[in-house]
DRENDO-1510 file (C-alpha; in Angstrom, 1 decimal, always signed):
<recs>
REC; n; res; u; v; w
REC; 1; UNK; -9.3; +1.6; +49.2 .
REC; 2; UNK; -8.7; +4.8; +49.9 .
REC; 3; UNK; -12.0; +7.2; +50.7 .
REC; 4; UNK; -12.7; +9.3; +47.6 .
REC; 5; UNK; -12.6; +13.3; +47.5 .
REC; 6; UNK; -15.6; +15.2; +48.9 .
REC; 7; UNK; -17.5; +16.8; +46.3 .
REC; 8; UNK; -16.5; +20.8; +45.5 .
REC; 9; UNK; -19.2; +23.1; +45.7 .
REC; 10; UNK; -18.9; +26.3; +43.8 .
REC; 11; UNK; -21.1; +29.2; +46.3 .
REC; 12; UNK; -21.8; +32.4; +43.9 .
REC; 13; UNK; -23.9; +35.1; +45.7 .
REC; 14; UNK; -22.8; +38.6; +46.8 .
REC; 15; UNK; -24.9; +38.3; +50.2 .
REC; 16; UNK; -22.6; +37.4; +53.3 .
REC; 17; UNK; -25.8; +35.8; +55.4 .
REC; 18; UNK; -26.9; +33.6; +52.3 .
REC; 19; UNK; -23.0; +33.0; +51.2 .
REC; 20; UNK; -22.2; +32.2; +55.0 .
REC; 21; UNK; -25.4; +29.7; +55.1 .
REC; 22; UNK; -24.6; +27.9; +52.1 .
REC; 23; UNK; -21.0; +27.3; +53.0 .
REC; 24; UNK; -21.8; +25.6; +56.5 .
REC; 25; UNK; -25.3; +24.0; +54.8 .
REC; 26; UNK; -22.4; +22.0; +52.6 .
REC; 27; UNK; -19.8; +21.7; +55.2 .
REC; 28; UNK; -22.7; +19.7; +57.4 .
REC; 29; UNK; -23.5; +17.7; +54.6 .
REC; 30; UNK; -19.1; +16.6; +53.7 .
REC; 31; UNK; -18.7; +19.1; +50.8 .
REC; 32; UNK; -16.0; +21.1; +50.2 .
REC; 33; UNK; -17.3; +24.7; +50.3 .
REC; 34; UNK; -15.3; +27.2; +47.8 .
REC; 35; UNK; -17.2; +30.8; +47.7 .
REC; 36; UNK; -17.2; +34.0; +45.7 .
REC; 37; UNK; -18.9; +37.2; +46.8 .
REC; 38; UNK; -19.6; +37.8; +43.0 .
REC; 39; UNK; -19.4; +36.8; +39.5 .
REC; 40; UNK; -16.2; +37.6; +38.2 .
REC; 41; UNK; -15.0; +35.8; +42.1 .
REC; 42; UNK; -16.7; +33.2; +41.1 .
REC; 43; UNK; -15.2; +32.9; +37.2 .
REC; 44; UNK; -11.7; +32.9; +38.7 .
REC; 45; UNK; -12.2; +30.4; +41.4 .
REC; 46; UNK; -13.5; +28.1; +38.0 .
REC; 47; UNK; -11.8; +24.7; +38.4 .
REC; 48; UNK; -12.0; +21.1; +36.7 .
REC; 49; UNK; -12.3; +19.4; +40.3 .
REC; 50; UNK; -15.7; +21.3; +41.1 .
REC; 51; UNK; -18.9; +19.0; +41.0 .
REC; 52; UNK; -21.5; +21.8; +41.4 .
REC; 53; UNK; -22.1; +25.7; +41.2 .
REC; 54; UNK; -24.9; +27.4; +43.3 .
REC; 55; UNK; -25.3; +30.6; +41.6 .
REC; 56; UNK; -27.4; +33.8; +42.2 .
REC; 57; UNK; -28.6; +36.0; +39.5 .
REC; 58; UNK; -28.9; +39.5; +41.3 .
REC; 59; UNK; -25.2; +40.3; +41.6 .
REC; 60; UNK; -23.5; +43.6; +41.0 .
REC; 61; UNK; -21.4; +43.3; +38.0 .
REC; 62; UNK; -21.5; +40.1; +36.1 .
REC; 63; UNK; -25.4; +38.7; +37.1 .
REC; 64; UNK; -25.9; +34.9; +37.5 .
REC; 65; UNK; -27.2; +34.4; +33.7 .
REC; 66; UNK; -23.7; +36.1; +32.3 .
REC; 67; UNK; -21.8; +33.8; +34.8 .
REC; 68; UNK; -23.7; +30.7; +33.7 .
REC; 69; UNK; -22.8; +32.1; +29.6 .
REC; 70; UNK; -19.5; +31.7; +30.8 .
REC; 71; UNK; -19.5; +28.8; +32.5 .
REC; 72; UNK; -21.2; +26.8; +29.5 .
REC; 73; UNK; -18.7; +28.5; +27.1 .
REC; 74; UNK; -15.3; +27.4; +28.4 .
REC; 75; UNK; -14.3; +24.2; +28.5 .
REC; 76; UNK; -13.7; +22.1; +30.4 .
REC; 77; UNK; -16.6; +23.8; +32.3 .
REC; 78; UNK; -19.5; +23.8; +29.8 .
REC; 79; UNK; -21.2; +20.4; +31.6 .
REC; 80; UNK; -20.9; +21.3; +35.1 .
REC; 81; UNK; -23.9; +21.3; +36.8 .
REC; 82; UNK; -25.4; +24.4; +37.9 .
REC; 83; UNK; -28.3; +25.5; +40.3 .
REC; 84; UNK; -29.8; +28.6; +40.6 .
REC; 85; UNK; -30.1; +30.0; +44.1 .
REC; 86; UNK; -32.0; +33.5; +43.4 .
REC; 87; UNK; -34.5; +35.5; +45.3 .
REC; 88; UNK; -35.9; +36.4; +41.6 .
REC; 89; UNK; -39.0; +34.4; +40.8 .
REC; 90; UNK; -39.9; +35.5; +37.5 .
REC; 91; UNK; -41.3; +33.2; +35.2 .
REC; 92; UNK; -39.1; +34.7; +32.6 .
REC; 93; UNK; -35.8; +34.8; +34.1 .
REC; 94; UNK; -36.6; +31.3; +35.1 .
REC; 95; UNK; -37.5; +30.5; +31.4 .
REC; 96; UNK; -34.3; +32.3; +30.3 .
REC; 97; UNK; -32.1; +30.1; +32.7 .
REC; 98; UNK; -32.6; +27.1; +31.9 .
REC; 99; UNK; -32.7; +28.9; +27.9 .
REC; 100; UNK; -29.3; +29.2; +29.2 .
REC; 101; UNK; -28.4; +25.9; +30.9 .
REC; 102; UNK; -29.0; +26.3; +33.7 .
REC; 103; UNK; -29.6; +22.7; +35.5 .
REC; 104; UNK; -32.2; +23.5; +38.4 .
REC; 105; UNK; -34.0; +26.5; +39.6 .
REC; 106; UNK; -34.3; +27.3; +43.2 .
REC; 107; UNK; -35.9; +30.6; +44.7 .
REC; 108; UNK; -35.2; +32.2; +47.8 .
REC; 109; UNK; -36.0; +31.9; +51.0 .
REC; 110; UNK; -35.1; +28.0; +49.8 .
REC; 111; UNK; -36.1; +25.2; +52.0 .
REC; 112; UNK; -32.7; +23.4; +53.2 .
REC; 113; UNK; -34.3; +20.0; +52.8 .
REC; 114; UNK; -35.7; +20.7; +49.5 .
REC; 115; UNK; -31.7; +22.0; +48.4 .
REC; 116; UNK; -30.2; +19.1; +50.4 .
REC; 117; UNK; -32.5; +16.7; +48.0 .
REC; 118; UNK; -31.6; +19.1; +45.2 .
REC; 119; UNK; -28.3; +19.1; +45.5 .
REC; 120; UNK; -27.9; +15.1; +46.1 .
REC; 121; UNK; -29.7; +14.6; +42.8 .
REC; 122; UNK; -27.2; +17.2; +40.9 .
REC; 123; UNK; -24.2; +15.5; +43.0 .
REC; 124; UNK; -25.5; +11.8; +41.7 .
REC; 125; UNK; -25.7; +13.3; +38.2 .
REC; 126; UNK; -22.3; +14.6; +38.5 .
REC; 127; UNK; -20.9; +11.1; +39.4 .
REC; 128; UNK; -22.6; +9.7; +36.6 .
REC; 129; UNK; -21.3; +12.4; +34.2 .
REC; 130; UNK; -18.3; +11.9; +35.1 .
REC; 131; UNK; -18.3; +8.4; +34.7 .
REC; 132; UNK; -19.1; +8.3; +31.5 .
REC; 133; UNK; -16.8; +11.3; +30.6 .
REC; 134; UNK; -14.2; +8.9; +32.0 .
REC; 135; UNK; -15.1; +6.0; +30.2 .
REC; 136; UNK; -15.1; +7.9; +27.3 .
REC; 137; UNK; -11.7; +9.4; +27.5 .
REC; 138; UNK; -10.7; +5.9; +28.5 .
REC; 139; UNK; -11.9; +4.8; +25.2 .
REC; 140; UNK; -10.3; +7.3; +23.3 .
REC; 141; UNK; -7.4; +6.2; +24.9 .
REC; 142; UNK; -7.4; +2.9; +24.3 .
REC; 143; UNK; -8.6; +3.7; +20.5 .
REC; 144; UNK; -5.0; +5.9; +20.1 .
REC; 145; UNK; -3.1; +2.9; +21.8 .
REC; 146; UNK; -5.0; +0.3; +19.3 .
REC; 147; UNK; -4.7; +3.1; +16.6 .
REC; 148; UNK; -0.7; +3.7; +17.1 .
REC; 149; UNK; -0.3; -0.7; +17.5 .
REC; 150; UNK; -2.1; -0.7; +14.0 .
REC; 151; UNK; -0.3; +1.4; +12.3 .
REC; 152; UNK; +2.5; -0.2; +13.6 .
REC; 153; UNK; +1.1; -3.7; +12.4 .
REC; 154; UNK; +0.0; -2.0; +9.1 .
REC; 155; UNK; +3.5; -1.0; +8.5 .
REC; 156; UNK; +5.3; -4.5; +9.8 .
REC; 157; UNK; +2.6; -6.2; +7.4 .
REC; 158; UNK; +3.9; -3.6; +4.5 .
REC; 159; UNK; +7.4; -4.2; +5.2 .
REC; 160; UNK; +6.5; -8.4; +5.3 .
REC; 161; UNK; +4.3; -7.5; +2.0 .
REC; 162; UNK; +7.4; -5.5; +0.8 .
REC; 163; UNK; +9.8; -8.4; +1.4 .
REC; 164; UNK; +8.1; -11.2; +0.2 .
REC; 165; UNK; +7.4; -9.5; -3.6 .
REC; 166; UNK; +10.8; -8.9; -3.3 .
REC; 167; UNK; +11.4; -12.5; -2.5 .
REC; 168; UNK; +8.8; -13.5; -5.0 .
REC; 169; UNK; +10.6; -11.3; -7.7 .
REC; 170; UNK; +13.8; -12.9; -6.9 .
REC; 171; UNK; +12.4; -16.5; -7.1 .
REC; 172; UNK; +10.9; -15.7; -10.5 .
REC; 173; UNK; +14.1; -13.8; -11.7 .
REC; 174; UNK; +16.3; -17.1; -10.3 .
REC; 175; UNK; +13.9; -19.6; -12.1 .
REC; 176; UNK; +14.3; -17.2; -15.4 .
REC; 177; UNK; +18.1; -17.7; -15.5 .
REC; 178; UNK; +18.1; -21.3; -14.3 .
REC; 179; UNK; +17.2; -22.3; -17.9 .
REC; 180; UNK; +19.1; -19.5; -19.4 .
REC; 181; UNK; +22.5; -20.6; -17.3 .
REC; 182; UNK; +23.4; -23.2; -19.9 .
REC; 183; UNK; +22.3; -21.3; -22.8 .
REC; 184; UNK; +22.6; -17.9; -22.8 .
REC; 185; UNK; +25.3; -17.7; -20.1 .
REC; 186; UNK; +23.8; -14.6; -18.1 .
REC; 187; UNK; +21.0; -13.4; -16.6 .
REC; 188; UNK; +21.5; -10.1; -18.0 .
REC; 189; UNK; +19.5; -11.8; -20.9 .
REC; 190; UNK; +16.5; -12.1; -19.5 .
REC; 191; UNK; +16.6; -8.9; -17.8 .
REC; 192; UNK; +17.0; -7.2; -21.3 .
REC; 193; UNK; +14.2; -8.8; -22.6 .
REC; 194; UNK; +12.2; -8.3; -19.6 .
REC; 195; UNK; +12.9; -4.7; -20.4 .
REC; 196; UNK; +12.5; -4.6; -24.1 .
REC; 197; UNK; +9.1; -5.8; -23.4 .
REC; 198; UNK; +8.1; -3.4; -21.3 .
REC; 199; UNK; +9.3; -0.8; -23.1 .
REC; 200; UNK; +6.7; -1.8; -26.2 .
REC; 201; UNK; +4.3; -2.3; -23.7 .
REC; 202; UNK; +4.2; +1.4; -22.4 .
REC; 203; UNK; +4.5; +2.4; -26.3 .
REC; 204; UNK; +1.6; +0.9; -26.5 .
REC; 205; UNK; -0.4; +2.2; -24.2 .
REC; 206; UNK; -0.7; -1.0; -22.1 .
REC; 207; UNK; -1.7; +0.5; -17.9 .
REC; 208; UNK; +1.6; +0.2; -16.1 .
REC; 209; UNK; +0.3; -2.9; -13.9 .
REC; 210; UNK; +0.2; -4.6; -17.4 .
REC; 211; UNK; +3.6; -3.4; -18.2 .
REC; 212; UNK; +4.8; -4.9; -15.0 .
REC; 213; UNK; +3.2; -8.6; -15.5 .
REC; 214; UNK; +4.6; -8.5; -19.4 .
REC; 215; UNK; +8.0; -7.6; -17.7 .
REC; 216; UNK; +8.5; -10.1; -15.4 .
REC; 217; UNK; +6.4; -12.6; -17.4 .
REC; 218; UNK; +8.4; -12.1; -20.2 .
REC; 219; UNK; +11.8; -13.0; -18.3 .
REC; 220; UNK; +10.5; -16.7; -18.2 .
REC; 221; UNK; +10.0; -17.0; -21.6 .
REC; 222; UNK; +12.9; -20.0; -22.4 .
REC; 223; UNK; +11.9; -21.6; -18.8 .
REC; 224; UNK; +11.1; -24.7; -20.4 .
REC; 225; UNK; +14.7; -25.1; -21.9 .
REC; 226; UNK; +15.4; -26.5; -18.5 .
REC; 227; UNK; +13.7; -30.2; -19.9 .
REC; 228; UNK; +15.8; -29.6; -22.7 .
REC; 229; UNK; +19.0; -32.3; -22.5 .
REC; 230; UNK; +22.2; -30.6; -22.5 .
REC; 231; UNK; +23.6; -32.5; -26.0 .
REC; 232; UNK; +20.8; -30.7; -27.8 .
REC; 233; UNK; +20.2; -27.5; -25.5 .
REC; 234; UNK; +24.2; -26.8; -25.9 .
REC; 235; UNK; +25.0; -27.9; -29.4 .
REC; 236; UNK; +26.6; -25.0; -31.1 .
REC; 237; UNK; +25.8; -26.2; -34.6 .
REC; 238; UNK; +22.8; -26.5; -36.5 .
REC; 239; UNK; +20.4; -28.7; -35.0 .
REC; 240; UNK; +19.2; -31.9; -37.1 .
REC; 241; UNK; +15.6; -32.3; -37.9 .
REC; 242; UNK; +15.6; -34.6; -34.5 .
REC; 243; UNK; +17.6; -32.2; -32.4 .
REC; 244; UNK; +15.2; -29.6; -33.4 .
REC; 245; UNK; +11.5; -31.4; -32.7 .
REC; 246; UNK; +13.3; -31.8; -29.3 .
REC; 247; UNK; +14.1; -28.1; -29.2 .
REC; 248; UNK; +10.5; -26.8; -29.7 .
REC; 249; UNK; +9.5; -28.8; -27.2 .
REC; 250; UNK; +10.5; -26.5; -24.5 .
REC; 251; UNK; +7.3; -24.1; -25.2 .
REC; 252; UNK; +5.4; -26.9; -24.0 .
REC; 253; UNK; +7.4; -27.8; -20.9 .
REC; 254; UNK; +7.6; -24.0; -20.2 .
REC; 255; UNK; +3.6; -23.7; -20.1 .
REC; 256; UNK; +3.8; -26.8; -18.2 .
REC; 257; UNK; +6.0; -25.5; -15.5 .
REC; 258; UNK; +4.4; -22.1; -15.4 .
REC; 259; UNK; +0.2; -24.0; -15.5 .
REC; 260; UNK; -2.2; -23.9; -12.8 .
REC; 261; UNK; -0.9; -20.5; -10.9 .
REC; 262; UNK; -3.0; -18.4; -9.6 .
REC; 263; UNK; -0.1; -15.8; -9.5 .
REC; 264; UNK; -0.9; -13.2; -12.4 .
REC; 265; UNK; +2.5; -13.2; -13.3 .
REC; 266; UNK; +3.0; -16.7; -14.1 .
REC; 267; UNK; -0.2; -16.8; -15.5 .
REC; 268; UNK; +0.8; -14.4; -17.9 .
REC; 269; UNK; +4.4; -16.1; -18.2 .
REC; 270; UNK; +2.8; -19.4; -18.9 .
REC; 271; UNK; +0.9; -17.5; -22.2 .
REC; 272; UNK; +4.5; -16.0; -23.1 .
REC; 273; UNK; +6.4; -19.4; -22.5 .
REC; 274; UNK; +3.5; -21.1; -25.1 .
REC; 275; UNK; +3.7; -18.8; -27.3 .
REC; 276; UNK; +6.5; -16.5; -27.8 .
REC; 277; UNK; +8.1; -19.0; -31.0 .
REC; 278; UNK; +4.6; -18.3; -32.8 .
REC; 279; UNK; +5.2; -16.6; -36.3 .
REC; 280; UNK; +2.3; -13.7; -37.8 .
REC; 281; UNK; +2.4; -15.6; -40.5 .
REC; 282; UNK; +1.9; -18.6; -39.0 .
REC; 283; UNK; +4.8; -20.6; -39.8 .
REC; 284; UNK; +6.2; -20.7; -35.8 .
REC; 285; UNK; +5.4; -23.5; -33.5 .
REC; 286; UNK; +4.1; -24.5; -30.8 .
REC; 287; UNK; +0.6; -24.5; -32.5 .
REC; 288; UNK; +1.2; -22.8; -36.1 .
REC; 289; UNK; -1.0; -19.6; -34.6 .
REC; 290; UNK; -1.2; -16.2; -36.8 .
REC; 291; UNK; -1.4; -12.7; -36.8 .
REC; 292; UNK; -3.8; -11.2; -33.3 .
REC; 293; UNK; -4.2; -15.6; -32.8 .
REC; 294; UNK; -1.3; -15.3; -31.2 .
REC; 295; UNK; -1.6; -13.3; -27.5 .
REC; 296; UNK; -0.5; -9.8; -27.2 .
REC; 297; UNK; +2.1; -10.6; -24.6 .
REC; 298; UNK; +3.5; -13.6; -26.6 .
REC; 299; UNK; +4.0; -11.1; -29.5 .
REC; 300; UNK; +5.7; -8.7; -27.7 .
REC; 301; UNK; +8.1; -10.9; -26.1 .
REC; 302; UNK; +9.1; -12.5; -29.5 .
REC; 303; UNK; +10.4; -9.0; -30.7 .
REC; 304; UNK; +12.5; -8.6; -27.6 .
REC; 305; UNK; +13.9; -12.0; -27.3 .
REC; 306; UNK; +14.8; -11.7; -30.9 .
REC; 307; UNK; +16.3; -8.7; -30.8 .
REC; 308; UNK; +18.6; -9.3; -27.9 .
REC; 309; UNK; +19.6; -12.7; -29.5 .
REC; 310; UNK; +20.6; -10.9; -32.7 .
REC; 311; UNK; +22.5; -8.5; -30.6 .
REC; 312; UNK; +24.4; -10.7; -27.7 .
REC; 313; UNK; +27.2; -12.0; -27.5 .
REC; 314; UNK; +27.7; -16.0; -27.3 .
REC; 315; UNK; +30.7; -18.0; -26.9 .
REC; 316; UNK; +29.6; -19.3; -30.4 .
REC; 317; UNK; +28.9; -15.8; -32.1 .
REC; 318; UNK; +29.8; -12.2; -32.3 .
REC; 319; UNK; +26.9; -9.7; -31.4 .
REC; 320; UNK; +25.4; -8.4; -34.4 .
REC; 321; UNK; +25.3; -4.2; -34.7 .
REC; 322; UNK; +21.9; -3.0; -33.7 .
REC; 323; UNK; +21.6; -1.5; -37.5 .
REC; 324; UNK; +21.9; -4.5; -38.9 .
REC; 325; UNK; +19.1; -6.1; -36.0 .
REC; 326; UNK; +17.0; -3.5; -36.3 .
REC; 327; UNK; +17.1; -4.4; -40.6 .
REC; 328; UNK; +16.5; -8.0; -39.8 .
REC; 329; UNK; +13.3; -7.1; -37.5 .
REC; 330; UNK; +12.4; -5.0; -40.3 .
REC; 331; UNK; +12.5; -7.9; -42.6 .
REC; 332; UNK; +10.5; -10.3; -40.5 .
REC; 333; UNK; +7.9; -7.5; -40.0 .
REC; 334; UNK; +4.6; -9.1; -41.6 .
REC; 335; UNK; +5.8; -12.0; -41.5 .
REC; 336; UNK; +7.5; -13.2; -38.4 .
REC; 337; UNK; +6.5; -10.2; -36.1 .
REC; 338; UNK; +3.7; -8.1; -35.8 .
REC; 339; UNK; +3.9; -5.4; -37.8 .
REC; 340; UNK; +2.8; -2.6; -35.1 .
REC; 341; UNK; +5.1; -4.0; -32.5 .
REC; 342; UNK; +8.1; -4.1; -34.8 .
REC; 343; UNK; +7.2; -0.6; -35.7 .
REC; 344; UNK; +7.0; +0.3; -32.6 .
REC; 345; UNK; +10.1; -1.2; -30.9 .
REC; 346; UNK; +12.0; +0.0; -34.2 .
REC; 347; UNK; +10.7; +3.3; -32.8 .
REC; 348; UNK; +12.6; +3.5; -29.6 .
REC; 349; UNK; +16.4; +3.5; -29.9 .
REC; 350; UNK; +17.4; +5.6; -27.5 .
REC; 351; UNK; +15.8; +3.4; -24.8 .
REC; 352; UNK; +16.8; +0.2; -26.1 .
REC; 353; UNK; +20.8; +1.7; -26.3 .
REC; 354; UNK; +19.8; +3.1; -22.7 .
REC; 355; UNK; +19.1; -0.8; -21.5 .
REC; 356; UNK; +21.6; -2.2; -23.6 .
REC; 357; UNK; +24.0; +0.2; -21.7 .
REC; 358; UNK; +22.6; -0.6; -18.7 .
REC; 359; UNK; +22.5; -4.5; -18.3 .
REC; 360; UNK; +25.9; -5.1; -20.5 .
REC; 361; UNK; +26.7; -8.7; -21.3 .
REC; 362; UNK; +29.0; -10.4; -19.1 .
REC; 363; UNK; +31.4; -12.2; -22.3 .
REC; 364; UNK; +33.5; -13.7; -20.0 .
REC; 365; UNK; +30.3; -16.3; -18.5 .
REC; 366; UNK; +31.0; -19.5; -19.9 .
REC; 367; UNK; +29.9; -22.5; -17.9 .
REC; 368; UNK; +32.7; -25.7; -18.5 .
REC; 369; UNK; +30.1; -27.6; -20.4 .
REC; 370; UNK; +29.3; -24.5; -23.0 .
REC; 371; UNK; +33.1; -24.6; -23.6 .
REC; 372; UNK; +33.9; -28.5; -23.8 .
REC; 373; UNK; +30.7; -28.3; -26.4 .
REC; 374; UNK; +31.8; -25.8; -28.4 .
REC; 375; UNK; +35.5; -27.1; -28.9 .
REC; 376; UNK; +33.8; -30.3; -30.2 .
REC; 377; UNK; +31.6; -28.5; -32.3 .
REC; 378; UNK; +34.4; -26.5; -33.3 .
REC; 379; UNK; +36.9; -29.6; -34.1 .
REC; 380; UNK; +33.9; -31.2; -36.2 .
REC; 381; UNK; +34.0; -28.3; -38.3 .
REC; 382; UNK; +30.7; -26.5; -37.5 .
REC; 383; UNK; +30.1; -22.7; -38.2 .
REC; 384; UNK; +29.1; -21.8; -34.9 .
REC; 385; UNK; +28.5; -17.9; -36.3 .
REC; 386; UNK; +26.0; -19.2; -38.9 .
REC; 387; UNK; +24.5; -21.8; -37.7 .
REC; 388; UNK; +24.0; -20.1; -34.0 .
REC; 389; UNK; +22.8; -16.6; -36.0 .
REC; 390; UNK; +19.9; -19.2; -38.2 .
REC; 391; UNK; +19.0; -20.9; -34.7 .
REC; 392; UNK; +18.0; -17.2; -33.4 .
REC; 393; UNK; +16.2; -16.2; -36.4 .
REC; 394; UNK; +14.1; -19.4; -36.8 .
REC; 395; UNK; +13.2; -19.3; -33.1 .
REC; 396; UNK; +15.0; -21.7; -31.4 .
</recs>
């Protein structure tokens, strides 16, 4: 390793014998001498690699006290270590020096021995300083380095956070329309509905994190319709008294599918699944619950899902006008919905044309075994208008 730097030694005094004596004194001892024959020498020759100033007081101009004011004022200077070499012996300028900062006090005619040990011990404190000063900066350097790397993790794990609730969304949106495929022919369905809920939600003063869990809970609604067999689930007439016990049964299978998550959402989508054919007046099903029995978010949905049944088109059915759906909620207000949400979805119509606008129906989406069913429906001689429009209203 390479030897390390001799120590700087700042030499402040305006007298050439005690200048000249303090220069060789360091030179003898492996210091690096630097002097100034006065203050405002001495503030110019101020540097970051000097380990130690001997300063006098009596100096023309700037004295030794106003040097030292300096000296502790201006960084990086204010912890250098500073003796006071002074022919003044005064007990108050001494007091007022080390007032000051001033680190030692040595009066003149000095004792080279006693500076030599003096001057060691300042030296040694120095190193020491120093030392630390470095591990400190080191440590500051290291905390910007870990500082910069975790806000560089913190922003990879918000970009993994921001993908997988993307990814999540998209899983539940997929598993919403796997049901709804055969059905409804569209995803735009559920989508609606997710809306429509919403939308009541916020008119009701539901906290937008609330809004959000009814929206995406309310997309699952018909999930159970996927343990629904296809001669029933795609039948376009009316269902017989069979066909339709089997029907109902997808509330069940939905909360089935949709139990024991400790997601919110599907949580919340297994309550909506349950209970989103319940009537106010008690006449739905799964469970023949009424009025506030039935949960707020099950309510809701069965307004929007409704409502965007009435107003869809099917291969088996026209869309009705929304005048007419908004009368037919109207009618089933009290009795089939509850009457604050009905008021309050009947309410909003220029958001409900601004979703309807927005997530248009796809007529065009017919799957080959939605078409194959409805010509046989058709060649039997079923009303596929009416008897679709009755399955909507009664919940099916």
């Amino acid at each position: 390793m390479p030897n390390p730097a001799p120590h700087r030694i700042l030499i402040i005094d305006d007298e050439d014998v005690i200048r000249s004596l303090l220069e060789k004194f360091c030179r003898q001892l492996g210091y690096e001498a630097v002097v100034a024959p006065s203050g405002e020498a001495g503030i110019e020759l101020l540097d970051p690699s000097l380990d130690l100033v001997l300063l006098d007081f009596d100096m023309p101009g700037l004295n030794g006290l106003e040097v030292l004011e300096h000296i502790r004022h201006t960084e990086p200077y204010s912890d250098l270590p500073v003796i006071m070499v002074t022919g003044n012996g005064a007990r108050a300028l001494r007091i007022r020096a080390l007032e000051a900062g001033v680190n030692d006090y040595l009066t003149k005619p000095f004792d080279l021995s006693e500076l030599k040990a003096r001057t060691a011990t300042m030296l040694q404190a120095r190193r020491t300083q120093l030392k630390v000063i470095h591990q400190r900066n080191r440590l500051e350097q290291i905390v910007a380095e870990r500082t910069v790397e975790l806000r560089e993790s913190l922003a990879n794990t918000e970009r993994t956070r921001a993908f997988l609730e993307e990814s999540y969304r998209d899983s539940l949106h997929r598993l919403s329309i796997a049901a709804e495929y055969k059905d409804e022919l569209t995803a735009n369905h559920v989508t609606r509905v997710g809306h429509f809920a919403a939308l009541i939600g916020r008119k009701i003063g539901l906290a937008e994190p609330d809004v959000h869990i009814l929206s995406e809970a309310s997309r699952l609604h018909d999930v159970g319709k996927i343990g629904v067999p296809d001669a029933v689930l795609l039948k376009p007439g009316r269902f017989t008294p069979q066909e339709r016990q089997i029907m109902e049964r997808h509330c069940d299978i939905g909360a089935r599918i949709l139990s024991d998550s400790p997601s919110p959402i599907l949580h919340a989508a297994r309550v909506v699944a349950k209970t989103h054919h319940e009537w106010w007046d008690g006449s739905g099903y799964p469970d023949g619950l009424t009025g506030e029995e039935i949960p707020l978010y099950g309510r809701i949905c069965a307004v929007a899902d409704v409502f965007d049944a009435l107003t869809s088109r099917r291969p088996y059915k026209e869309p009705m006008s929304n005048a007419r759906s908004y009368g037919i909620l109207a009618e089933g207000r009290g009795r089939q919905f509850d009457p604050v949400l009905v008021d309050t979805f009947l309410a909003c119509e220029p958001d409900i044309e601004s979703i309807q606008n927005h997530f248009v129906t796809d007529p065009d989406q017919t799957s080959p075994l939605r078409a194959r069913n409805l010509q046989q429906g058709v060649a039997e001689g079923e009303d596929g208008n009416q008897s679709s429009s009755d399955r909507h209203l009664s919940g099916v």
